[in-house]
N, C-alpha and C positions, 0 to 999 in steps of 0.2 A: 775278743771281738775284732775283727775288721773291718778295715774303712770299703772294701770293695761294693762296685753297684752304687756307690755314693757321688755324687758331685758335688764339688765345693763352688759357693759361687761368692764373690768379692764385690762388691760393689766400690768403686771408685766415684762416684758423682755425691758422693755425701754432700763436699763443702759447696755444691750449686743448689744444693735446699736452702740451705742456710741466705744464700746471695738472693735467692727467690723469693725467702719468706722476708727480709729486710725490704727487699722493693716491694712488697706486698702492706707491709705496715706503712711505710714510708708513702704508699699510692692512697692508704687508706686514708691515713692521717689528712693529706692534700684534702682529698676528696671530701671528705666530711666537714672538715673548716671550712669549706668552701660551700657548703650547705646552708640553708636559715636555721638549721637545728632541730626540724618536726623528725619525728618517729621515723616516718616514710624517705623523708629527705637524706637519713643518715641510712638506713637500710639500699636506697638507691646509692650511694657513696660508697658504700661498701661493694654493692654489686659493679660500680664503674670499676674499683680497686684490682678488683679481676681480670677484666677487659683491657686495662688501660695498656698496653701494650698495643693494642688493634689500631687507639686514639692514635699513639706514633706514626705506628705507619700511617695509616690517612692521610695524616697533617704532611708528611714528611711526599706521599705522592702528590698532596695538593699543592706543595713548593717546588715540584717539580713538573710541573702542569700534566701529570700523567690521567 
């Protein structure tokens, strides 16, 4: 059997899953302690855990009077 007509594909960005899902826990974590603790409260904390990247920027154009 031959490998022809085949392509090989290599993914290199493995170890930026890994650095993504940490800031993901780590956003969650925040977020959720920082909640009163209802059902809704921590579902919305988890859905901010997502976003929170978007939070940065804002803040970070708000310090810049952009």
């Amino acid at each position: 059997m031959s490998d022809r007509g085949r392509t090989r594909v290599i993914e290199r960005a493995g170890p930026w899953g890994f650095v993504f899902l940490v800031a993901y826990v780590g956003a969650a974590i925040y977020f959720v302690s920082a909640s009163d603790g209802s059902f809704w409260a921590v579902i919305l904390g988890l859905l901010q855990a997502i976003v929170w990247p978007a939070y940065v920027v804002y803040h970070v154009l708000v310090l810049l009077h952009a």
